[in-house]
NURO-625345 format. One line per field, with one value per residue: residue in three letters; x, y, z of N, C-alpha, C, O in turn; residue number from 0. Coordinates in Angstrom, 3 decimals. Layout:
aa c(ALA  ...)
n_xx c(X  ...)
n_yy c(Y  ...)
n_zz c(Z  ...)
ca_xx c(X  ...)
ca_yy c(Y  ...)
ca_zz c(Z  ...)
c_xx c(X  ...)
c_yy c(Y  ...)
c_zz c(Z  ...)
o_xx c(X  ...)
o_yy c(Y  ...)
o_zz c(Z  ...)
i c(NUM  ...)
***
This chain:
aa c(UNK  UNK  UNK  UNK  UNK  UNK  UNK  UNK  UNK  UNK  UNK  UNK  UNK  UNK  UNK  UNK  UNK  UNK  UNK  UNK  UNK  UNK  UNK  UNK  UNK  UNK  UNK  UNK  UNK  UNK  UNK  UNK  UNK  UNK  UNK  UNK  UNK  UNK  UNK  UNK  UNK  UNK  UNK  UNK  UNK  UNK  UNK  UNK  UNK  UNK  UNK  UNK  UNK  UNK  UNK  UNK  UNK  UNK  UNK  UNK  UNK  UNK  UNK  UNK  UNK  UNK  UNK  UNK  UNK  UNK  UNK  UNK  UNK  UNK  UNK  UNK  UNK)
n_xx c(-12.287  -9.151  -6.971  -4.616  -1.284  -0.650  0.671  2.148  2.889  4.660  3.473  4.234  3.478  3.393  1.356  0.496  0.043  -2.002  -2.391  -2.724  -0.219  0.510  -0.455  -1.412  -3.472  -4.806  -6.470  -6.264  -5.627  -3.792  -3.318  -1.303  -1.621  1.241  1.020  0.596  2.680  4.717  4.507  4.743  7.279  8.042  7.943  5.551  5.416  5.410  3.748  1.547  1.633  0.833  -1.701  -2.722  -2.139  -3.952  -6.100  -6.501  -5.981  -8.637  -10.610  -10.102  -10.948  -13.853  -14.202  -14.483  -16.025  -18.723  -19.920  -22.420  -24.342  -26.933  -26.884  -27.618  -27.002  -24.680  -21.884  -19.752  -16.260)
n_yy c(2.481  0.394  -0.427  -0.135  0.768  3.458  4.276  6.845  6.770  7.139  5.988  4.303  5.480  8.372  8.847  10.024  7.852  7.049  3.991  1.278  0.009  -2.750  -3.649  -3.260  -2.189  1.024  2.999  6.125  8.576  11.024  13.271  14.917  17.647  18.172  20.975  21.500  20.687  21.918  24.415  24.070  23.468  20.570  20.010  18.980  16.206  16.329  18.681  17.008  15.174  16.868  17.238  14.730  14.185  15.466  15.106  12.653  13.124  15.009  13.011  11.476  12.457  13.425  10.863  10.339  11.951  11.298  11.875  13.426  13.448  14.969  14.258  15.600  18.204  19.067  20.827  21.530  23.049)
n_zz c(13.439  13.576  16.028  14.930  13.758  11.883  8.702  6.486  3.342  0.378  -2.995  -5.682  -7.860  -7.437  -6.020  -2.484  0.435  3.010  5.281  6.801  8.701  8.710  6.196  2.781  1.502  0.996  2.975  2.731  -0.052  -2.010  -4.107  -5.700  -8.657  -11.171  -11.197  -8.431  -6.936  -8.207  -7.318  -4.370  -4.793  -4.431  -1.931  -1.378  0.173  3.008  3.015  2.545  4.997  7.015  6.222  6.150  8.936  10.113  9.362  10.615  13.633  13.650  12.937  15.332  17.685  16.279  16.854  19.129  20.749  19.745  17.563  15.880  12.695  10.744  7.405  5.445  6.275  6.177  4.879  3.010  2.086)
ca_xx c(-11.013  -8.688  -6.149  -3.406  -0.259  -0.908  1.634  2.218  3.694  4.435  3.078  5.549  3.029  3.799  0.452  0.597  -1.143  -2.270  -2.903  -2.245  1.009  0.342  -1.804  -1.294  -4.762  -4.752  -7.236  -6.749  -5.062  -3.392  -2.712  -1.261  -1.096  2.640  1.391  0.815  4.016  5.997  3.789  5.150  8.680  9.050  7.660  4.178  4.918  5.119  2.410  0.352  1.892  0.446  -3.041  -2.802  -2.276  -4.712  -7.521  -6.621  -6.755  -10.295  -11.553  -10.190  -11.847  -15.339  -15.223  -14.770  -17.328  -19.708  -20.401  -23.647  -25.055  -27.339  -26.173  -28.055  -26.573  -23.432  -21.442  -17.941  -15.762)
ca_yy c(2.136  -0.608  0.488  -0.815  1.856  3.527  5.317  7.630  6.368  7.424  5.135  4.644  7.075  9.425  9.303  9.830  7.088  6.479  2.735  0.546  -0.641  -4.353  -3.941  -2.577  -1.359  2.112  4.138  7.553  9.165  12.381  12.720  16.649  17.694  18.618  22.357  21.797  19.844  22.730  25.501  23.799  23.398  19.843  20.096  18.255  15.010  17.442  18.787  15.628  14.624  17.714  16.839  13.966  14.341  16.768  14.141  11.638  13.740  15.609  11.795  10.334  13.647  13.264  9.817  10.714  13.035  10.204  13.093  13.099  15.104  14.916  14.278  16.741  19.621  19.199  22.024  21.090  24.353)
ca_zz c(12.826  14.006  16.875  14.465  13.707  10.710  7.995  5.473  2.220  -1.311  -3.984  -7.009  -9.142  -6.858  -4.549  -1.276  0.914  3.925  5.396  8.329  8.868  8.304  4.965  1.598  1.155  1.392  3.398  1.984  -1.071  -1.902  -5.382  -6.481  -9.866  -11.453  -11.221  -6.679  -6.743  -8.082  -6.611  -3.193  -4.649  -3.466  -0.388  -1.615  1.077  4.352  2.680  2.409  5.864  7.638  5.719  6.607  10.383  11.253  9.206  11.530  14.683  13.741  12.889  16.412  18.277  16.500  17.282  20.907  20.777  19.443  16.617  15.192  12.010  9.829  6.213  4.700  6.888  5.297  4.003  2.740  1.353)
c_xx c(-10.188  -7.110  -4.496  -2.276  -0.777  0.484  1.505  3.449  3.576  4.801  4.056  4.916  3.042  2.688  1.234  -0.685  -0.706  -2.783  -2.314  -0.791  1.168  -0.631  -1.069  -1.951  -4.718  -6.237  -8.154  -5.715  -4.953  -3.078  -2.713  -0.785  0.513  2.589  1.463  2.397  5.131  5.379  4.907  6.550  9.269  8.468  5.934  4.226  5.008  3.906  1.100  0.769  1.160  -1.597  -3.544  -3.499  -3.439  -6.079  -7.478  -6.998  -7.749  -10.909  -11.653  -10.963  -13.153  -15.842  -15.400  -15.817  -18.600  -21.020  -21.220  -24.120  -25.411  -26.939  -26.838  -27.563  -25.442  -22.899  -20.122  -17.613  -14.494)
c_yy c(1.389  0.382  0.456  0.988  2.140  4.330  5.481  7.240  7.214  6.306  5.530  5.309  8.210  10.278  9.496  9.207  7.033  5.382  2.428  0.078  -1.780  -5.132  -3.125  -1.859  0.234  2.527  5.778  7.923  9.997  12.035  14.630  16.390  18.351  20.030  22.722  21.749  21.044  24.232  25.171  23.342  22.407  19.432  19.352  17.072  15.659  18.364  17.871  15.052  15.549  17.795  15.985  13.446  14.679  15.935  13.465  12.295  14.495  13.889  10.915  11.262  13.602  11.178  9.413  10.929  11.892  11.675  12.685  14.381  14.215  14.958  15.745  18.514  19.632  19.712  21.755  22.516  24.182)
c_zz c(13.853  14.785  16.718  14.216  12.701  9.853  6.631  4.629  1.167  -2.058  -4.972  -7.746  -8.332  -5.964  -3.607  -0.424  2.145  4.350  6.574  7.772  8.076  7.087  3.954  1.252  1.761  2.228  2.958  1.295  -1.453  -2.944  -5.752  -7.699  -9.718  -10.728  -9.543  -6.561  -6.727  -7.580  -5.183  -3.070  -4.041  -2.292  -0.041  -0.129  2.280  4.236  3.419  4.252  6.800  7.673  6.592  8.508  10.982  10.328  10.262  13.103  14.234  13.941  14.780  17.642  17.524  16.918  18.939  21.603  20.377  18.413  15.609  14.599  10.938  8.133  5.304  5.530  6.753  4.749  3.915  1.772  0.507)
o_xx c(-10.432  -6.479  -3.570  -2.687  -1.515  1.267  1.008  4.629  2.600  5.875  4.580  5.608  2.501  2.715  2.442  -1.848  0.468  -3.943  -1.558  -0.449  1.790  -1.178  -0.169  -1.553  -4.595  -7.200  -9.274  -4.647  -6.076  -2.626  -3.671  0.011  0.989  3.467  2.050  3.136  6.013  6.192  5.819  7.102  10.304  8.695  5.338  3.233  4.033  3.210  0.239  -0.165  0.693  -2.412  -4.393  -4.460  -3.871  -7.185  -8.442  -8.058  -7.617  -11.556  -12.529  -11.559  -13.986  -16.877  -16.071  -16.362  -19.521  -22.168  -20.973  -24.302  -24.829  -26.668  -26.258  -27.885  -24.958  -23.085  -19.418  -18.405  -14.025)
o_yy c(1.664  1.346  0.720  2.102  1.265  4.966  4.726  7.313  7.940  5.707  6.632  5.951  9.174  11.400  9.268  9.610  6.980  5.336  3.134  -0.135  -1.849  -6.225  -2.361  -0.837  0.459  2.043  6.283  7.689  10.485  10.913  15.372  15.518  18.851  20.433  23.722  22.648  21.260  25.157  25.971  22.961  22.489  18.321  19.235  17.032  15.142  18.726  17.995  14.386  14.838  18.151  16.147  12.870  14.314  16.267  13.589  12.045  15.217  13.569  10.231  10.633  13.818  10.540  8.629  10.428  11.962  12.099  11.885  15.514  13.280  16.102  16.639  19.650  20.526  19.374  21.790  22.989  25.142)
o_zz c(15.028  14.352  17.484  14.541  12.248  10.558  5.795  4.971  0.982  -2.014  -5.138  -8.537  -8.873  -5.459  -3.648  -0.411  2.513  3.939  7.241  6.609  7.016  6.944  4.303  0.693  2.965  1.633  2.878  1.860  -1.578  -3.177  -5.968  -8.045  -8.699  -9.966  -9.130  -6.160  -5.895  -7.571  -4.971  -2.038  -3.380  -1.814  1.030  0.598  2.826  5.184  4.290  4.696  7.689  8.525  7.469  9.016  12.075  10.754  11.016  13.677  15.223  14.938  15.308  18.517  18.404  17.111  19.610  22.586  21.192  18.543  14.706  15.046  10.387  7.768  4.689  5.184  7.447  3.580  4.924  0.957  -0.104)
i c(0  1  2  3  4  5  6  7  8  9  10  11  12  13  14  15  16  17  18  19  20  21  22  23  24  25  26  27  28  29  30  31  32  33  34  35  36  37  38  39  40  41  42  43  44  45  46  47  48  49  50  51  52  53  54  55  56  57  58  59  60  61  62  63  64  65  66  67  68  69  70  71  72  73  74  75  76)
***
C-alpha cells in the first residue's frame, strides 16, 4: 500500500470509508445496520474509527513481519 495519508470518511448513505487522501476510491467499507447504529446509540463512527485503526496497524505489522500463511490455514471467527 502506497505511503500516501489515508482517512476515515462517512459516505452520504451513511457508510463508513476508508481511502487515501487524494482519491475517492475507497479501500474499505463499514456499513452497520439501523439495529448496530442504535445498539451503539450514535456512537457507530468511533466505532468504525477504532475498527478501522487497529486494521490498519495489524496490516502495517504483518507487512513488517513479511507474514506468510498458507490460505488454506485460515480460520476467521
Amino acid at each position: 500500500m502506497s505511503t500516501s495519508f489515508l482517512e476515515i470518511v462517512e459516505l452520504p448513505d451513511g457508510r463508513i470509508a476508508l481511502r487515501r487522501a487524494e482519491d475517492e476510491q475507497t479501500l474499505v467499507e463499514l456499513n452497520f445496520t439501523d439495529e448496530a447504529k442504535a445498539f451503539m446509540q450514535g456512537h457507530h463512527v468511533e466505532v468504525a474509527k477504532a475498527m478501522l485503526s487497529v486494521g490498519v496497524q495489524m496490516a502495517g505489522e504483518l507487512a513488517e513481519n513479511d507474514f506468510q500463511q498458507d490460505e488454506s490455514d485460515r480460520v476467521l471467527h
